[in-house]
C-alpha positions in Angstrom: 112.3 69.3 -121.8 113.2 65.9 -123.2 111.8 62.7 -120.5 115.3 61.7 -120.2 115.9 64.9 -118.9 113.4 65.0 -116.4 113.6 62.0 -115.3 117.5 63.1 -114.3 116.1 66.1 -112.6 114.1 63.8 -110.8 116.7 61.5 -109.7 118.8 64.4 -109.0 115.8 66.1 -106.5 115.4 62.2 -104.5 119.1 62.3 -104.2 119.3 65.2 -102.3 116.8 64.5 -100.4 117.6 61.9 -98.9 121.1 63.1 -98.1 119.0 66.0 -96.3 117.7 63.4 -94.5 119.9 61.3 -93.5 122.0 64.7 -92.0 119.2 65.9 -90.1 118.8 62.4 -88.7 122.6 61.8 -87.7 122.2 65.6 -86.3 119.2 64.9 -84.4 120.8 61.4 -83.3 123.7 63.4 -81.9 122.2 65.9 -80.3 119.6 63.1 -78.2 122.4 61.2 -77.3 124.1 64.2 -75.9 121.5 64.9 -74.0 120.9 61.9 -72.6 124.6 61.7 -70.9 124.5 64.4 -69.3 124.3 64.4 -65.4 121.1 65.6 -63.8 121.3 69.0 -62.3 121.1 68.1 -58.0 119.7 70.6 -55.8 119.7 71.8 -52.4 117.2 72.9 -50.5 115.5 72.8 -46.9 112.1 72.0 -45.7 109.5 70.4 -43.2 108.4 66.6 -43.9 104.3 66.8 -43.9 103.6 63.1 -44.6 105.5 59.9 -46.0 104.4 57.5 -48.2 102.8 53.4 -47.7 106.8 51.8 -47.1 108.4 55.2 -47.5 108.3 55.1 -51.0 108.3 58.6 -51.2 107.8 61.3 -48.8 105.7 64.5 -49.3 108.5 67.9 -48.2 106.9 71.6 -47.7 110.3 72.9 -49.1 111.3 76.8 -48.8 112.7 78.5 -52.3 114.6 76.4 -54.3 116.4 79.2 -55.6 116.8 78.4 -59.6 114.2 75.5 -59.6 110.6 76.2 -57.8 108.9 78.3 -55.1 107.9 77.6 -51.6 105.3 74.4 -51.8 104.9 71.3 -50.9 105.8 68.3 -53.3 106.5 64.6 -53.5 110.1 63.1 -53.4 111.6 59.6 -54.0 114.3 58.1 -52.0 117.0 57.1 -53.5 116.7 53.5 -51.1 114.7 52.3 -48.7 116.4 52.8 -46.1 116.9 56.6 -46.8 114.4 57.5 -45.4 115.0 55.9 -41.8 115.0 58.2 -38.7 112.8 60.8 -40.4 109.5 61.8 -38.9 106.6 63.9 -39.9 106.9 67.0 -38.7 111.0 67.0 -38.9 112.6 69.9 -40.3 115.1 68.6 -43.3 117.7 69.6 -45.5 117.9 67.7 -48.7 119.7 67.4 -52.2 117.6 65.9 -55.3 117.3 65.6 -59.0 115.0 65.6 -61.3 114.8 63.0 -63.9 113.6 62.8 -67.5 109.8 62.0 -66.2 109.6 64.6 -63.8 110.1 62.5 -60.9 112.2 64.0 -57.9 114.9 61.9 -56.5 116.4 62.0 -53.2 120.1 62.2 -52.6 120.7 63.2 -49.3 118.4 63.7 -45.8 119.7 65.2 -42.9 117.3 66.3 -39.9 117.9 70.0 -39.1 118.2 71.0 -35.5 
């Protein structure tokens, strides 16, 4: 094979590759930013506050089933405010709606005391 010729070949093997490239990176691109828009799954579930956080900034739930999502346990959530929070006591029996976002933390969208 003649060095013209292989240096073709050559040219011809980079080529491709970096079209291969470039696809998988506008695929993978797509696919992120797909990801990224969608809206965060919210769930519902019911549960007994056990302690709240310095300022409320979070409050610790002993939640039933969360059918779909996690066992009976107890876990941290975030309000979505401050002021979210207000009215709720340790030892209050809740029902609640969350999400979870990218970094695991659980977000608050709703409170209500349970009678």
């Amino acid at each position: 094979m003649s060095r013209s010729m292989c240096s073709r070949l050559g040219a011809v093997h980079l080529a491709r590759s970096l079209l291969l490239g470039a696809a998988i990176a506008t695929s993978l691109t797509v696919a992120c930013s797909k990801a990224s828009t969608a809206a965060p799954r919210v769930h519902h579930a019911t549960g007994a506050v056990r302690s709240l956080g310095p300022g409320r900034a979070y409050v610790n739930i002993a939640h039933d089933d969360i059918p779909g999502y996690m066992s009976a346990m107890t876990m941290s959530f975030e309000p979505q405010g401050p002021s979210q929070l207000d009215g709720i006591e340790v030892g209050d029996r809740i029902a609640f709606d969350f999400y979870e976002t990218e970094d695991a933390r659980r977000v608050l969208t709703r409170v209500e005391k349970r009678r």
